[in-house]
C-alpha angles and dihedrals in degrees: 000000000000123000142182117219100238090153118083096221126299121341117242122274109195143155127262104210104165101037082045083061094049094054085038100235137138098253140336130207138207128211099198105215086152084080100054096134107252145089086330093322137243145158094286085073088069088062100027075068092067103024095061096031094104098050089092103053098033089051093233103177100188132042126209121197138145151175135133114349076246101051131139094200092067094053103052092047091054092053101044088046086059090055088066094036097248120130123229141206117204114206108212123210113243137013112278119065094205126223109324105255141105113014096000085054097054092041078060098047088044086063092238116156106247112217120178119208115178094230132141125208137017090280100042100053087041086066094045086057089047097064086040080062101060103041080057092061102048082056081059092249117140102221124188109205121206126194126248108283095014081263106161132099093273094055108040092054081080089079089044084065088042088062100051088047084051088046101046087041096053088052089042087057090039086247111158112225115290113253092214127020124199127213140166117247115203109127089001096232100114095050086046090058089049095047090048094046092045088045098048087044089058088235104153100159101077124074119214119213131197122209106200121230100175116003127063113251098264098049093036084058095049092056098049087046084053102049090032078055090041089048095048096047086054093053097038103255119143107201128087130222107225125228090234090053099056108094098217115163108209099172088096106067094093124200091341145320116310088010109120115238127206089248105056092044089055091053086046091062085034091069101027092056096047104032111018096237119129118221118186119244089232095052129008098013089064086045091049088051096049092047087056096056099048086048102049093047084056112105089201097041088125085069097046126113112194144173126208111196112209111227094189132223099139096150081081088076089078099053100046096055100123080048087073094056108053119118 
């Protein structure tokens, strides 16, 4: 599997000794996927590394990708694209691009090509970058697409990858396994990698736990169990990760997808005041929120040792402001 080297190196794990008082545990850990090296970080950067790792040999000259006008996801490909000198064209969900800040500022200032398509929904907009594509090609351009979220087997490897250099970090420190693990859940991709890691290292001890942005728990699960499955047949394991047996939260999700909750917001200010580490009201601040809850509502927490994997996206946090003040 090719790959092209976008991370500068391993992302921070470090303790979190004042927000580990305040649940009342006995410690709490941070992976710090915020810091991943481009264009403001996050988790996409880890498949962005094999997605994009046969551009190069196979001589692509234009990149499609698409998602939210907000997402994450879009940035990070258009900067890692010009890395590699390829131009991209990001196709965004609706029909209405929004005020131009945060994430759609920085896709501007990134130089990507901005189609809206009016779509609703993964398939739907695959299928939108798919006829880009083409017309792409009748213009005599190569484009590689790549699905919302960067979800697919090349490209959650990545976070197979993410859970070795976890692994091989927490003997390095002397850090027993974490009992609980927290993660954000929005395409799935990024909980599948772990599973599968966690499942081809043998690692039983640690549960990980998603935190849904987007699915309800029953179909979010669904779609990790079917990317974790897609993952294990690649890499020659037999056995299959049920949906059942999948922990995802969705109480957390609030009115709707990319809308910012009370909760979240809260966690958000939660972090930030006792640790100095900034979450996004879309992503990580939902999955925060959600990791306090389960905590607090645990008879034996003191005896607890967690992990909370930050996922990134901060950028959000400048386009939710107002979202702060509401009474």
């Amino acid at each position: 599997m090719y790959k092209e080297a976008f991370l500068l190196g391993e992302t921070p794990l470090h303790p979190l000794t004042r927000f580990a008082q305040y649940l009342g545990v006995d410690s709490c850990w941070i992976k710090r996927d915020d810091l991943t090296g481009l264009a403001f970080g996050g988790n996409k950067v880890r498949k962005l590394e094999y997605l994009l790792g046969r551009v190069k040999r196979e001589q692509y000259d234009l990149i499609i990708t698409g998602g939210s006008p907000g997402s994450n996801h879009c940035r990070l490909t258009a900067a890692a694209a010009n890395r590699l000198g390829v131009e991209t064209w990001l196709c965004f969900s609706g029909k209405h691009l929004g005020p131009l800040q945060g994430n759609r500022f920085l896709d501007q200032l990134l130089g990507a090509k901005i189609v809206l398509t009016g779509c609703y929904g993964s398939a739907d907009l695959l299928q939108a970058m798919e006829e880009k594509a083409e017309e792409a090609r009748q213009q005599g351009r190569k484009p590689l697409v790549i699905p919302v979220g960067g979800s697919t087997t090349v490209g959650d490897y990545g976070y197979v990858r993410a859970w070795y250099e976890l692994e091989s970090q927490r003997k390095k420190q002397g850090i027993l396994p974490f009992q609980e693990i927290y993660v954000t859940v929005g395409t799935g991709g990024t909980m599948a990698g772990l599973l599968a890691g966690q499942r081809m290292s043998r690692q039983q001890t640690s549960k990980v736990i998603g935190v849904s942005v987007w699915l309800k728990r029953e179909e979010a699960a669904k779609e990790v169990a079917r990317l974790t499955n897609d993952l294990l047949r690649e890499h020659g394991e037999t056995t299959e990760i049920l949906p059942e047996s999948i922990p995802i939260l969705d109480q957390f999700i609030g009115l709707k997808y990319g809308v910012p909750s009370p909760e979240g917001n809260q966690a958000i200010r939660c972090l930030a005041q006792l640790e100095g580490i900034f979450t996004d009201p879309v992503y990580t601040g939902k999955a925060l929120a959600g990791m306090i809850d389960r905590v607090s509502q645990k008879k034996d927490r003191q005896n607890q040792h967690l992990l909370f994997w930050h996922t990134g996206g901060t950028p959000a946090l400048f386009t939710q402001v107002d979202s702060f003040f509401k009474l």
